[in-house]
C-alpha positions in Angstrom: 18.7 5.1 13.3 16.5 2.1 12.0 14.7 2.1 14.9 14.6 5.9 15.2 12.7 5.5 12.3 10.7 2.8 12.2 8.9 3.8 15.6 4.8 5.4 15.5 6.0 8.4 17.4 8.4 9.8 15.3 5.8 10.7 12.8 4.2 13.2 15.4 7.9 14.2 16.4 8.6 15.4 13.2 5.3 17.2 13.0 5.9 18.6 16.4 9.9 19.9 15.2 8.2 21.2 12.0 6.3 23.7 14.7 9.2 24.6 16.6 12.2 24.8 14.4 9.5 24.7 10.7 8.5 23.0 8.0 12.3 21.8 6.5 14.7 20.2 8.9 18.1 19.6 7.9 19.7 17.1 10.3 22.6 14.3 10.6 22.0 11.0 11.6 25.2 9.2 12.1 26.9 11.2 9.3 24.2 10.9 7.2 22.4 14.3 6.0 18.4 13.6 6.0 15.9 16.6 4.8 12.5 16.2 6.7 9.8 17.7 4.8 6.4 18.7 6.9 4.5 20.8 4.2 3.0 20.2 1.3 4.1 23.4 -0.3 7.4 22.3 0.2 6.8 18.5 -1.0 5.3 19.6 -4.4 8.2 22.2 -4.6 11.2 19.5 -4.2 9.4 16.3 -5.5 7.8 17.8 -8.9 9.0 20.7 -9.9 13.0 19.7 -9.1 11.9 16.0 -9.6 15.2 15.7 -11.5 17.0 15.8 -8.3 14.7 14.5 -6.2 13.5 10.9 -7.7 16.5 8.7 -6.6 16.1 6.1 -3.6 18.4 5.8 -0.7 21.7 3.0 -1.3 19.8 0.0 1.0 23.1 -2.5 2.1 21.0 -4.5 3.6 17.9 -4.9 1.6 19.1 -3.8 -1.5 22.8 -5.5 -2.0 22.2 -8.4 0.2 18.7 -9.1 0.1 18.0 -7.7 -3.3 15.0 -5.7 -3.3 16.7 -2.8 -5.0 15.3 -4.5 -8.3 12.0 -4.1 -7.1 10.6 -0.7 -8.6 9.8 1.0 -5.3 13.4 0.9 -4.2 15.1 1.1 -7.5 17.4 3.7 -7.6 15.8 6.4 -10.6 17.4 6.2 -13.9 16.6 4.6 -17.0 15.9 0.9 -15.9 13.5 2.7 -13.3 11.9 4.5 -16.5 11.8 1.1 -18.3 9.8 -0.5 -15.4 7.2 2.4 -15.1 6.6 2.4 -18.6 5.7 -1.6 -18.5 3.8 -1.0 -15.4 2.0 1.8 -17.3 0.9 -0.9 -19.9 -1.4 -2.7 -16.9 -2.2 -0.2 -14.2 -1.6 2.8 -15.7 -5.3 4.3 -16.1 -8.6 3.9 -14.8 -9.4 2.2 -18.5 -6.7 -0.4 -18.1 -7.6 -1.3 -14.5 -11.0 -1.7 -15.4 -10.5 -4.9 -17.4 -9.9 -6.5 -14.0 -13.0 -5.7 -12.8 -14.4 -9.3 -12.8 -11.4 -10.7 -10.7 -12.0 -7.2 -7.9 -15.7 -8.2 -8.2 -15.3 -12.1 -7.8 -12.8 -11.7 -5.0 -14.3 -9.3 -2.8 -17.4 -11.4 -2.9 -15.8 -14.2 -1.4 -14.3 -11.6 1.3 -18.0 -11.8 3.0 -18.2 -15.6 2.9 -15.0 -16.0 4.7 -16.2 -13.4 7.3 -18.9 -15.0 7.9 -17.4 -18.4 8.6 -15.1 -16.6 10.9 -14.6 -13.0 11.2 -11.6 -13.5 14.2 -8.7 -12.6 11.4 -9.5 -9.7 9.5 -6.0 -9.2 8.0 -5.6 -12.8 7.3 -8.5 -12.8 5.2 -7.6 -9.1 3.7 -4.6 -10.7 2.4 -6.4 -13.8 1.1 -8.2 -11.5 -1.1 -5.9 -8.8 -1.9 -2.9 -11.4 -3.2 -5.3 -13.4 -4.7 -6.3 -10.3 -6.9 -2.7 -9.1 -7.4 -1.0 -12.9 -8.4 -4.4 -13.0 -10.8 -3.7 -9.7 -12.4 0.1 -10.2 -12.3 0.2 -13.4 -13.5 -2.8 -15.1 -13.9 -2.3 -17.4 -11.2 -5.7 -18.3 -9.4 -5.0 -19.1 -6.1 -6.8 -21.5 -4.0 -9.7 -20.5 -0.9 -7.6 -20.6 1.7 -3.5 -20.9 2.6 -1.8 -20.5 -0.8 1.4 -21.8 -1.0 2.4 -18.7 -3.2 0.5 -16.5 -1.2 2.2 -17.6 1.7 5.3 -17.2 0.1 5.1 -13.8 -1.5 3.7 -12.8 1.6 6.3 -13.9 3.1 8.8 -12.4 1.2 6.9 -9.0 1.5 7.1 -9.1 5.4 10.9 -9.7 5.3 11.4 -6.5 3.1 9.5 -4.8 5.5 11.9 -5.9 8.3 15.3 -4.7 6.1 13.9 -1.8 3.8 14.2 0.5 7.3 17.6 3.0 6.8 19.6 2.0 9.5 17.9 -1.3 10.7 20.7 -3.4 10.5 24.9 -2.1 11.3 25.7 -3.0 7.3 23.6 0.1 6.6 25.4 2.3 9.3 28.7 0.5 8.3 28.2 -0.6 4.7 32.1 -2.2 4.8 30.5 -5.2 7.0 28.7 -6.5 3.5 32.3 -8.5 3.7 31.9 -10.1 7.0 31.8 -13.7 6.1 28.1 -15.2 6.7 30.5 -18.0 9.3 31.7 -15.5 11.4 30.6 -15.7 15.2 28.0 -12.7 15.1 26.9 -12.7 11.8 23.6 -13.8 12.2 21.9 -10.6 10.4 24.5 -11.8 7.4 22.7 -15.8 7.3 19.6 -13.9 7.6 20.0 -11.7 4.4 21.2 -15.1 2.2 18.0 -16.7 3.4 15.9 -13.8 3.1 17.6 -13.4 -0.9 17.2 -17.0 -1.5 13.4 -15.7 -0.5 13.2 -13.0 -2.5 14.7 -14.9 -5.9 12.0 -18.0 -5.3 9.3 -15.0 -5.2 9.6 -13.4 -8.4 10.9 -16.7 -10.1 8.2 -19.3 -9.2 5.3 -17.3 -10.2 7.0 -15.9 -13.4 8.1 -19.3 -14.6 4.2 -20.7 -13.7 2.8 -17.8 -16.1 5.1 -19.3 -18.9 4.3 -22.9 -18.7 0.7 -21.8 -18.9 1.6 -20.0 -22.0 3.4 -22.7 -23.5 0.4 -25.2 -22.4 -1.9 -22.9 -24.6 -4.0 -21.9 -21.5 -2.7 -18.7 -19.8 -5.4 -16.4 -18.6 -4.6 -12.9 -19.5 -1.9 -11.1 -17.3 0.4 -9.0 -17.4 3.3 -11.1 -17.6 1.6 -13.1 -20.5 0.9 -9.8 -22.5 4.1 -8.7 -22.0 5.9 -12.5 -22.6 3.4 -12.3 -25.9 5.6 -9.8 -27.6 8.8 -12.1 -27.4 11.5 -10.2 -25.6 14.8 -10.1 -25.1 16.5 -11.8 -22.6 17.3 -8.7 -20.7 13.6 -7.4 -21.7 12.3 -10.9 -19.6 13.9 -10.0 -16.3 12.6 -6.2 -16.4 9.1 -8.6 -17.3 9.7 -10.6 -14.1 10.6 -7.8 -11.9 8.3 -5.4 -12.9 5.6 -8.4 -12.1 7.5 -8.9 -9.0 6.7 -5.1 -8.3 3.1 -5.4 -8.6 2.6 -7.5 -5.3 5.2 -6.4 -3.6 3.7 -3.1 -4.3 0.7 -3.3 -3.9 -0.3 -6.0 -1.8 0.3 -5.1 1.8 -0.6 -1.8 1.4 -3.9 -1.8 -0.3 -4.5 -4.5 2.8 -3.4 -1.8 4.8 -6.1 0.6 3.6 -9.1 -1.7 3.4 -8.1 -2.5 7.4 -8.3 1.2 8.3 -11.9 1.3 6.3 -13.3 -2.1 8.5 -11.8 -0.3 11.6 -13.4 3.4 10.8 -17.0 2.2 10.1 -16.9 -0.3 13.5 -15.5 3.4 15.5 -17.4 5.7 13.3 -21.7 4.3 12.9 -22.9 7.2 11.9 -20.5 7.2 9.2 -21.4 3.7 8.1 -24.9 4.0 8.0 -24.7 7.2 5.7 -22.5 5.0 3.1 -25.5 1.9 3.7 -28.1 4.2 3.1 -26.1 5.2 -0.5 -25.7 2.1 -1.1 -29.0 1.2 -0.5 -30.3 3.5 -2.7 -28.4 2.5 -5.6 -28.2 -1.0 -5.7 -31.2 -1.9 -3.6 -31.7 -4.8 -1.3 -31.6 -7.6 -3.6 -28.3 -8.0 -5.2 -24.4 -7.4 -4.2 -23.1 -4.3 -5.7 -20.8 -4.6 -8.8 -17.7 -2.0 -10.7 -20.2 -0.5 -12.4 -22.1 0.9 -9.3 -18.6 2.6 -7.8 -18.6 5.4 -10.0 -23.0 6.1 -8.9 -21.6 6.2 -5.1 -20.4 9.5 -4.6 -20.1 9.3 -0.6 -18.3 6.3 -0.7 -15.8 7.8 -3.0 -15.7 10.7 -0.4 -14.9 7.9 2.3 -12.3 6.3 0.3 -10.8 9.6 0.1 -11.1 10.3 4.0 -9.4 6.6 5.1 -6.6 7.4 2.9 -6.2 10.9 4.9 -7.3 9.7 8.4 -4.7 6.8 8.5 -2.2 7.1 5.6 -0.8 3.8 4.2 3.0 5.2 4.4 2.6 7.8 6.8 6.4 9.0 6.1 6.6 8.1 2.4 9.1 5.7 1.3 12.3 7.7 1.0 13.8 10.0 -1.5 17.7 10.9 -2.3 19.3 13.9 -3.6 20.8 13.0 -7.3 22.8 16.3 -7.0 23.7 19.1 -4.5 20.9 21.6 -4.6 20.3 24.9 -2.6 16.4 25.5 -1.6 14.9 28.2 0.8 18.4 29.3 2.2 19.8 24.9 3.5 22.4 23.6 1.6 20.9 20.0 0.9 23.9 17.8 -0.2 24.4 14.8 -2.7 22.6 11.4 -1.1 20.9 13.5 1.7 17.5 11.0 2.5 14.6 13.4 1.8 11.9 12.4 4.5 8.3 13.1 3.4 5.9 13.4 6.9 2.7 12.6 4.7 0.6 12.0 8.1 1.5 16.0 9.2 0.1 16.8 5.5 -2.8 14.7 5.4 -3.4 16.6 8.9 -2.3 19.9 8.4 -5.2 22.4 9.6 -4.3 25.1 7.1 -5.3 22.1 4.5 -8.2 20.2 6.1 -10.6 21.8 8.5 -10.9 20.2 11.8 -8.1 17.8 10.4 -9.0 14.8 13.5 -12.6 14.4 12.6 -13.0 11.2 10.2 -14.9 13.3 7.7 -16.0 12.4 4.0 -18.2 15.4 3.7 -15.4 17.2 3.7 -14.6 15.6 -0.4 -18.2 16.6 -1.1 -19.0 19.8 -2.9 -20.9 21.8 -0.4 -22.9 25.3 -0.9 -21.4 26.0 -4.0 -17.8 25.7 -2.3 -15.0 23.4 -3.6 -13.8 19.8 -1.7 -10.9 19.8 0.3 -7.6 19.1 -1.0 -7.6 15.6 -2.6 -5.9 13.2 -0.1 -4.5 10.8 -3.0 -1.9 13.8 -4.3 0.1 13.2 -1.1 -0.8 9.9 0.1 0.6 7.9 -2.9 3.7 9.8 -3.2 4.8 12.7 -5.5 6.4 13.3 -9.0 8.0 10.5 -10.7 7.8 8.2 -7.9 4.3 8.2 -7.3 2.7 5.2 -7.1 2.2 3.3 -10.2 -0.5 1.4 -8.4 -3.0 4.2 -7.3 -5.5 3.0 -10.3 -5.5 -0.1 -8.9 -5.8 0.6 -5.0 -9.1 2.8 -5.8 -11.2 0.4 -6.9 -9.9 -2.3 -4.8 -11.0 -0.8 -1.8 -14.0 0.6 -2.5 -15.1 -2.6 -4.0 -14.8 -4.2 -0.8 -16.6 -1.1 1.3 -18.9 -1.9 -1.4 -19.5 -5.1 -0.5 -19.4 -5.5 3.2 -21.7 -2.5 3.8 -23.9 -4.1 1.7 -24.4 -6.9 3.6 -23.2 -6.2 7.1 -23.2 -4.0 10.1 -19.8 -3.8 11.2 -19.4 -3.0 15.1 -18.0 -3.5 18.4 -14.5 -2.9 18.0 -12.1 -3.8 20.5 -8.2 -4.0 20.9 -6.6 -7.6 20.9 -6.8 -7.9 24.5 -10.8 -7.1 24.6 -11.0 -3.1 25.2 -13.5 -1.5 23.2 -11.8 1.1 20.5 -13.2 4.7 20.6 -12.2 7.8 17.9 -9.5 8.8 20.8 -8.1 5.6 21.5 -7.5 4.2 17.8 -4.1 3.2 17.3 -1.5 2.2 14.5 1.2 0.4 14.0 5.0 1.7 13.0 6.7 1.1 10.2 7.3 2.3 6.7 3.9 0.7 6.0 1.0 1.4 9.1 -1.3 -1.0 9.9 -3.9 -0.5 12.6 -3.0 -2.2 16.0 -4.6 -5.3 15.7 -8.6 -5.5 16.7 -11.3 -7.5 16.3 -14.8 -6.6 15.5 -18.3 -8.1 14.8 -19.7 -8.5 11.1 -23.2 -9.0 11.6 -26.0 -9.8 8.4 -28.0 -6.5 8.0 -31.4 -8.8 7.2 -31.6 -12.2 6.3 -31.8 -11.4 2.6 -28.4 -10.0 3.4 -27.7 -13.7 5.0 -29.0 -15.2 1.7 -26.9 -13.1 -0.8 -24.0 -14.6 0.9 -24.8 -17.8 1.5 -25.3 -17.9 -2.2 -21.6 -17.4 -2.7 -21.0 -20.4 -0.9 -20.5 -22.6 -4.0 -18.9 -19.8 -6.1 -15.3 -20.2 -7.1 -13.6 -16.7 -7.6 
């Protein structure tokens, strides 16, 4: 079933079962009842207006009792400690104001994205993740990590990458057969049991170690401002403190991977797409000018880059089939019976690319956001791509400005071409591919960054001395 799941295809094989047999599909996988959901009609239907029913997560043996990540707020099952940690999420990243006091650490960071790119431009993700969980264990914590391999980067990374590995329904025989949770971690073919305890023992040092470092900067009288040390400020509770440390927990775990995720997909469009990148340049060009690297204030004067955030997060969604949802209670909707603890499947890639909702939906677009001839943009790409009703990502505010900030920044300073696959074949529009998962990456490609003038050379080689 894990694997069922976790495979590219089987995005387009819903897609293609929505157009045989429609746009619900009721099916059993191994006695489990899962709804797949292929329109957005249907989506906004189940996930907002019966949100009451449909909000809960799926019970995760494996990565939730074993490993632990059910604590973390995308997997926490919905009730009132879920409500608890959205509302001290709110508090941070709940609106474009709040975000918008981390502006200096978004601007500082993506900066230093083009000096590392131009000392060596082979590891795009590597230096995406650099950047990104430097920003996150800043805004989380206030932890300012150092240029280049982190220890609590590498940690939390890696800690991130082994919930990607579990969080799959299915992935591992405890989540088929949850009575194997017992099998003792000794036992001749227990291996995935040794592998949970290490990966927990993971998990624990990844929201510990950064939560205990924001407190002895507090008590040292020198904690940059965080969300941990606002929230630590107010002196909670015992039980208040751990909701503290997970809910920081959440943040990177959150948000890291998959605003890396996005900011990929945006290198890899404008090396596949030129046209479109010299359209967002020419913006740029215009509103910033030659001289200087753009800056948070300039994001909100770039309409067409806003219009190509929007198109990335359509052409190659983050979570292309949503993170899961569970039925609360037994419910009856459009004639199916959908039990108690059926897995509500959201195909988010068939609604980003549903032609009755986006013309020409497999043309990388951004024109297509843009009022045109008096006629309204297309349907806006962030109500589906970061989830639906109560579960909807608590990081959206965030992800925004992240990304554009670094479009921002690399288009202002380089041409970005010549994409090819890891093996050395040049990537066209028809031969872009992506990687499986509940999070997609693109399948890993390299691709040139070259300086657009020399006073594009000298704007980053004056960031060579600056410490984000």
């Amino acid at each position: 079933m894990g694997y069922f799941l976790t495979a590219w295809h089987v995005v387009a094989a819903f897609a293609m079962w929505g157009e045989q047999y429609g746009d619900l599909i009721m099916l059993k996988l191994l006695g489990q009842p899962m709804l797949i959901v292929n329109s957005l009609a249907h989506a906004t239907e189940l996930l907002e207006k019966r949100s009451a029913l449909y909000s809960d997560r799926p019970h995760f043996t494996m990565a939730g009792e074993i490993v632990g990540w059910d604590q973390i707020l995308v997997l926490l099952r919905y009730g009132s400690q879920f409500r608890e940690y959205r509302r001290l999420m709110a508090r941070a990243l709940g609106s474009r104001k709040t975000v918008e006091t981390f502006a200096p650490v978004i601007e500082a960071q993506s900066a230093q994205l083009l000096v590392r790119l131009l000392r060596d431009a082979r590891d795009i993700p590597g230096h995406l993740r650099e950047m990104t969980g430097s920003v996150v264990l800043m805004i989380a914590y206030g932890y300012k990590a150092q240029e280049h391999d982190d220890p609590l980067i590498k940690m939390v990374q890696g800690a991130t990458d082994q919930a990607a590995e579990v969080v799959q329904p299915g992935a591992f025989l405890v989540d088929v057969f949850p009575f194997l949770r017992y099998v003792p971690s000794w036992m001749p073919g227990a291996g995935w049991k040794r592998k949970g305890e290490a990966y927990r023992a993971n998990m624990d040092r990844t929201s510990d170690v950064p939560h205990q470092y924001a407190k002895e900067q507090m008590a040292a009288g020198n904690a940059p401002p965080s969300f941990t040390s606002t929230m630590l400020a107010m002196s909670p509770s015992p039980e208040d403190e751990y909701r503290i440390k997970m809910s920081a927990a959440s943040i990177y775990t959150g948000g890291a991977d998959t605003t890396v995720s996005a900011e990929t997909s945006l290198i890899l469009a404008m090396s596949v797409y030129p046209a479109v990148q010299k359209r967002a340049q020419a913006e740029l060009d215009a509103v910033v000018g030659p001289d200087r690297l753009p800056t948070y204030a300039d994001l909100a004067q770039l309409p067409y880059f806003n219009a190509l955030y929007l198109e990335v997060l359509r052409w190659n969604p983050v979570v292309p089939l949503g993170v899961p949802h569970a039925v609360s209670s037994d419910d009856v909707y459009n004639g199916y019976y959908i039990p108690k603890g059926s897995i509500v499947m959201i195909n988010q890639w068939k609604m980003l690319h549903d032609p009755e909702t986006y013309a020409d939906p497999f043309t990388f677009n951004p024109d297509r956001f843009l009022p045109k001839d008096g006629s309204e943009p297309e349907y806006d790409p962030r109500k589906i791509a970061f989830g639906f009703g109560r579960r909807i990502c608590p990081g959206m505010y965030l992800a925004e400005p992240s990304v554009l900030m670094v479009a921002a920044m690399l288009l202002a300073v380089y041409d970005i071409a010549d994409p090819r696959t890891a093996a050395g074949v040049p990537i066209t529009p028809e031969t872009v591919e992506c990687t499986g998962g509940t999070i997609s990456h693109p399948a890993p490609f390299r691709c040139s960054f070259t300086p657009r003038s020399e006073k594009a050379r000298a704007l980053i080689l004056a960031l060579q001395d600056t410490k984000a």
